[in-house]
Every structure is written in C-alpha cells, then in structure tokens.
C-alpha positions as CSV (number, residue, x, y, z in Angstrom):
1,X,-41.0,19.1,-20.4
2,X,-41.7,18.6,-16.4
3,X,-41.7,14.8,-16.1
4,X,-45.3,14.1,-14.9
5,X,-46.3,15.9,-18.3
6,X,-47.1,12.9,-20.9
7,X,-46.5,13.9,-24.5
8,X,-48.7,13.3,-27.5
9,X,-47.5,10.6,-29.5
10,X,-47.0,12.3,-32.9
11,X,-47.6,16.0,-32.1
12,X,-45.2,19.0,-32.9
13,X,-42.2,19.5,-31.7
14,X,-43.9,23.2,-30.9
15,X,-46.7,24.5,-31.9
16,X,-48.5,28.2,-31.7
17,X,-52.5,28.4,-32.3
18,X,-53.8,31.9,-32.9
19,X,-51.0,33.4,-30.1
20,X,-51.6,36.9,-29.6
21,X,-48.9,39.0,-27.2
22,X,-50.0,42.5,-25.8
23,X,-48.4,44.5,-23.8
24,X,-50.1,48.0,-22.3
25,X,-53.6,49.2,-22.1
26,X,-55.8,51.7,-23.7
27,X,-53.7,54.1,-25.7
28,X,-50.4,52.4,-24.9
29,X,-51.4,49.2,-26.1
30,X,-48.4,47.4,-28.4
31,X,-50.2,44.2,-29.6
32,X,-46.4,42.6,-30.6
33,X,-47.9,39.0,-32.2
34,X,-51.9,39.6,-33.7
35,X,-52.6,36.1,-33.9
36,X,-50.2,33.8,-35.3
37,X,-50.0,30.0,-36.3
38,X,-46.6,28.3,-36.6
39,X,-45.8,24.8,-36.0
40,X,-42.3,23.4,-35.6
41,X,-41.2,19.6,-36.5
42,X,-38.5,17.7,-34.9
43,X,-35.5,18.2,-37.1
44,X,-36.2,21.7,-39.2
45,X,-33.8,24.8,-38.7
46,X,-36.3,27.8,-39.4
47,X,-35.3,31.4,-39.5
48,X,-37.3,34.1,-38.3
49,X,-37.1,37.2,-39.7
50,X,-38.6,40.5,-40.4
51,X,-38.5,44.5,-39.2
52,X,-37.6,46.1,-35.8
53,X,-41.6,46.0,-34.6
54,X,-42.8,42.8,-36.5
55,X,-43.1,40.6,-33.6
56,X,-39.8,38.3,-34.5
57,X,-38.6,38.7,-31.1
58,X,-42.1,38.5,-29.2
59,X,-42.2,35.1,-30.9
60,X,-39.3,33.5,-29.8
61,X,-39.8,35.1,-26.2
62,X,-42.8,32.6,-26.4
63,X,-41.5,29.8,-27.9
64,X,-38.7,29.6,-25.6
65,X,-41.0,30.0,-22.3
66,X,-39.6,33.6,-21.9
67,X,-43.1,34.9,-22.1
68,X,-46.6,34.0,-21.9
69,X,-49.1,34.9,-24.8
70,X,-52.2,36.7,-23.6
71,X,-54.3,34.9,-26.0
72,X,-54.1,31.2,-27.7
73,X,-52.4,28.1,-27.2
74,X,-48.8,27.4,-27.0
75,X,-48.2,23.7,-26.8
76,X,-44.7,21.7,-26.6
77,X,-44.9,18.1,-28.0
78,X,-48.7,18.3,-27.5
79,X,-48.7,19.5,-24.3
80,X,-50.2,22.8,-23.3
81,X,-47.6,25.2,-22.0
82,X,-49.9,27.5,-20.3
83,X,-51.1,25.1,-18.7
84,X,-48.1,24.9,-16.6
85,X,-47.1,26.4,-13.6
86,X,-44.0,28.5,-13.4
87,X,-41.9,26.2,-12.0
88,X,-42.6,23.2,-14.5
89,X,-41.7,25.7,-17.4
90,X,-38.5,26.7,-15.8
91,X,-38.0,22.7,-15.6
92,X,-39.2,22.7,-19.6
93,X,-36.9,25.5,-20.3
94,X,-34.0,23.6,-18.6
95,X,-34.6,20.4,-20.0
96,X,-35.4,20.7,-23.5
97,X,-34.4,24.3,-24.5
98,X,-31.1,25.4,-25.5
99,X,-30.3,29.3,-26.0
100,X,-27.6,31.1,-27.7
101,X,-27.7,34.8,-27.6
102,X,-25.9,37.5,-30.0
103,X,-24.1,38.9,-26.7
104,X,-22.7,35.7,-26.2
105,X,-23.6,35.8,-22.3
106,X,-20.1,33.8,-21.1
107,X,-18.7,33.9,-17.4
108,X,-16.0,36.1,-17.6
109,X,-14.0,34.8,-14.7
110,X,-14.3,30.9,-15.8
111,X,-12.8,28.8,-18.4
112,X,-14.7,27.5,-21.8
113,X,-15.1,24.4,-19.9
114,X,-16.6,25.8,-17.0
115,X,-18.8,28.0,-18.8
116,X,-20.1,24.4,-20.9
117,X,-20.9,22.9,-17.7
118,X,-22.5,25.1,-15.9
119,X,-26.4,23.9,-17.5
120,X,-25.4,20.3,-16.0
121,X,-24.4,22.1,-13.1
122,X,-28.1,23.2,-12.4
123,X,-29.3,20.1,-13.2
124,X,-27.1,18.2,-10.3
125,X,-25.1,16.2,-12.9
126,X,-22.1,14.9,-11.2
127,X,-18.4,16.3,-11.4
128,X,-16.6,13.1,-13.7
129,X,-19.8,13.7,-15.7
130,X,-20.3,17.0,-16.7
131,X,-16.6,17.4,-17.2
132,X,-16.8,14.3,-19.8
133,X,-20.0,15.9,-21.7
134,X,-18.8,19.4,-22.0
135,X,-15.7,18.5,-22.9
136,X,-17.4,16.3,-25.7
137,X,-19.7,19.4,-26.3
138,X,-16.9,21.5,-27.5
139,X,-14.8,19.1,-29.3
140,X,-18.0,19.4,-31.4
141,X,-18.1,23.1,-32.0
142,X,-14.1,22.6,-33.3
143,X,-12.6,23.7,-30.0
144,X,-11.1,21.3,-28.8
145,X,-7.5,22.5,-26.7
146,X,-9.6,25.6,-26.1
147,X,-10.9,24.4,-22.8
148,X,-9.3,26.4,-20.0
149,X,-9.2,29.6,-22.2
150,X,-11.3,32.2,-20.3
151,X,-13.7,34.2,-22.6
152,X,-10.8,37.3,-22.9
153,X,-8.4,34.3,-24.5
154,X,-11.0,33.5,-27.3
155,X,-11.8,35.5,-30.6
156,X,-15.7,36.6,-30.9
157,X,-16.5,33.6,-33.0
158,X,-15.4,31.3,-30.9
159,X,-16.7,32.6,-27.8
160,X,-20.0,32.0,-29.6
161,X,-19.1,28.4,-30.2
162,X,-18.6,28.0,-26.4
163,X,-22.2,29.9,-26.0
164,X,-23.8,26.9,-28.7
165,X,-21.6,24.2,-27.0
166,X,-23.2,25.5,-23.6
167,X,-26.6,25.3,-25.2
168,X,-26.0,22.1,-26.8
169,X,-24.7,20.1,-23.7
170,X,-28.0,19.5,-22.1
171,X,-29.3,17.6,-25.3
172,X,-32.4,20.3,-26.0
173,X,-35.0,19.2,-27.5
174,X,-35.1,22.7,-29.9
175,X,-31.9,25.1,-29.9
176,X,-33.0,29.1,-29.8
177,X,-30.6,31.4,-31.5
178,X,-31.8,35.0,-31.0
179,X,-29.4,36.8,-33.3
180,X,-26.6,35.1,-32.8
181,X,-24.0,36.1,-35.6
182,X,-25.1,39.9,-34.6
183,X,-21.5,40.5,-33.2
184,X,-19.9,38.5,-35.9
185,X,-18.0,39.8,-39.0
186,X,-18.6,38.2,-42.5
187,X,-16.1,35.3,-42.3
188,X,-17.0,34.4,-38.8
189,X,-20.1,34.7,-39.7
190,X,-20.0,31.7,-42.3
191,X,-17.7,29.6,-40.1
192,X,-20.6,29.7,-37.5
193,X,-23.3,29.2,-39.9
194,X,-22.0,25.8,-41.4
195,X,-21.7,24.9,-37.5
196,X,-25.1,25.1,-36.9
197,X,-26.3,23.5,-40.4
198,X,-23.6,20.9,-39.1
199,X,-25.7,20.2,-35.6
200,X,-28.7,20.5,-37.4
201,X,-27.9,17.9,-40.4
202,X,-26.0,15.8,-38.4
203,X,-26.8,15.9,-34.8
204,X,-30.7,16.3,-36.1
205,X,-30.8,19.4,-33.8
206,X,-34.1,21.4,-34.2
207,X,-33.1,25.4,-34.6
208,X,-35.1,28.2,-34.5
209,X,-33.1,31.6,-35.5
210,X,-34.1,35.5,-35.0
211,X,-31.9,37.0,-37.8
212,X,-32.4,40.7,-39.8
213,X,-29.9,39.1,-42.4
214,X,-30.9,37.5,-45.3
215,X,-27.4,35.8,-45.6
216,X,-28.2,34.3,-42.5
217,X,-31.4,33.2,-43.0
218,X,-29.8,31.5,-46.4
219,X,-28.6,28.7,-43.9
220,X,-31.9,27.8,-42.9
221,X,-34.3,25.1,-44.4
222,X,-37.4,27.5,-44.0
223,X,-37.6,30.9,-43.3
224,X,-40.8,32.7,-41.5
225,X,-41.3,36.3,-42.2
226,X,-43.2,38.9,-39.5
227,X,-44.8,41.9,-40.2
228,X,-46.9,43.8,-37.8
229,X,-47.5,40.8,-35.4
230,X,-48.2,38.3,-38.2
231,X,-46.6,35.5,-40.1
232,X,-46.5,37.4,-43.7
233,X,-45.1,34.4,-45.3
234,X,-43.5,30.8,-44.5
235,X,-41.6,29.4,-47.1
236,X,-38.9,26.2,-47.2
237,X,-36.0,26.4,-49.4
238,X,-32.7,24.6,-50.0
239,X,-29.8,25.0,-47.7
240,X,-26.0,25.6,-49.1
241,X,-24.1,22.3,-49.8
C-alpha cells in the first residue's frame, strides 16, 4: 500500500463489494465478474476455480491491481483501491503483492539468484542485501546450491520454485498464483503444492490460487467457485496433513 495510505485497523486483508468487470459495448459487451463479494483474511490460502468464461481470471486481474472493476469497490486492508492513482497501485502491487505465474516468467540469461533479486532490485535494496534475502528466499523453496543455475539448468518444478522464491522475497502481504502447477506433471505437482501449504502454514503467507484442478484446489483451506461472473459457492474445508 503507497505509504501516505493509512490502513483500517481490523479490516480485510482484501476485500471485493459488488465488483462488476465489463469489457465491450452494445452487442460485444462480455460482463466477465456480475457483481461479486469476496473478502480475504490475513493468513487463508483460497482457490479459485471454475470454467473457461466464469470470471476466475477477471477476479484475480483485480485483486492483484492488474485491472480496475467498472463497478464497486475494491479495497486493500480498508483502503479503497480505486481510489488510487496509477502510480500508488503500481507502489501497492510492488510492495504487498507477490505473483507466480504458470509460465514461470524467469530471465533466461540470469542465474536463480539473480532472477530472486530482481523485485529488491526495483525497490533500490542494496547489493549485500538483496544478495542475503534472496539467497534466504530460496533456501526456503529447498534450493539451496541451485543459485547460479540459469533457468535451462533447472527442471520445470523447480524453475517454479525460483518464480515463488522471486515472489516471496519482497515479504507480500498476499501471494497470487495464477495457475501455477499448469506446466507441472503429477509428482511435481504435489512437491510444489506442499511448498505452498508450507509458506502458507508456516510462514502465515496469504494465497490466492486460479486453478481448473480439483487436486489442486485440495491444497487449499477454502475454495471459491465462478460461474458466469459470479461467486456460485464459497466453501472452507480441511487441508492434507
């Protein structure tokens, strides 16, 4: 959050009041979310799911500051997004919000390390200390040794741990995985699943997760369903041991 923006003592970690999203007019209007209410605590790993269409990916567009809705409020610990400029959500986005993406989204021609450091980079961290965070960053994700591998010397799963220990680094306030096992197969897929129920148990890391597989979404503590720009159903459940 831009630092002359005061949070609400006891608010949300994010929360969405009757956001619509439409894109086009006339004819070609898509309305992508219909009005939607979600709220998101400090802490919870949510999966999002539901159908190509349903507004899943709309939804984290928004919550990530991607996107603006057209209608409704969108407010980050209490404080009204759209009532931002664009600048202080690029600051919100690069202060509290992590991303991992399914495409992974490395620097081909830099090492792991590199590639973690390069959030602090942009924030004007200093050498000695971006070095001594990102290396800390992936010792957490389990590669630790991997450091000056380039992206080409790493195996698809963990080239997605150096994409989470790239999000991580920073110290989000709310980690947004769009798909991120996509390019995974079944065992990396677990492996990278008990990570993230790792940083969200231990580390206390808030999640939020796009996913079309229910295997996936098993991982999660609560799991939103879309259909046709609307939150068909929100319900919590148990996470694997």
């Amino acid at each position: 959050m831009p630092r002359d923006a005061a949070a609400r003592e006891g608010a949300p970690l994010i929360e969405l009041r009757g956001v619509t999203k439409v894109y086009g007019k006339g004819e070609a209007e898509v309305r992508a979310l219909a009005g939607i209410d979600v709220i998101v605590e400090d802490g919870e790993f949510v999966a999002v799911m539901g159908a190509s269409g349903s507004g899943k990916s709309t939804c984290m567009n928004v919550l990530g500051c991607l996107d603006t809705p057209t209608d409704g409020e969108h407010l980050f610990r209490g404080v009204e997004v759209g009532g931002l400029s664009q600048d202080q959500r690029a600051l919100l986005r690069r202060h509290y919000l992590g991303f991992v993406f399914q495409g992974f989204n490395l620097l081909a021609r830099t090492t792991a390390l590199e590639n973690v450091e390069l959030p602090l980079l942009y924030r004007g961290v200093s050498a000695r200390e971006r070095r001594r965070r990102a290396l800390a960053a992936l010792a957490q994700v389990g590669l630790a040794g991997r450091e000056t591998h380039a992206p080409s010397e790493l195996s698809g799963g963990q080239q997605q741990r150096v994409a989470i220990a790239r999000a991580i680094v920073s110290e989000p306030a709310v980690l947004l995985a769009d798909e991120p096992t996509g390019n995974l197969d079944s065992a990396r897929t677990a492996e990278l699943m008990r990570l993230l129920v790792e940083l969200n148990r231990v580390q206390k890391i808030t999640i939020v997760m796009v996913t079309h597989d229910p295997t996936v979404a098993a991982y999660a503590s609560r799991v939103l369903t879309f259909r046709d720009g609307l939150v068909l159903s929100d319900v919590a459940q148990e996470q694997p041991a």
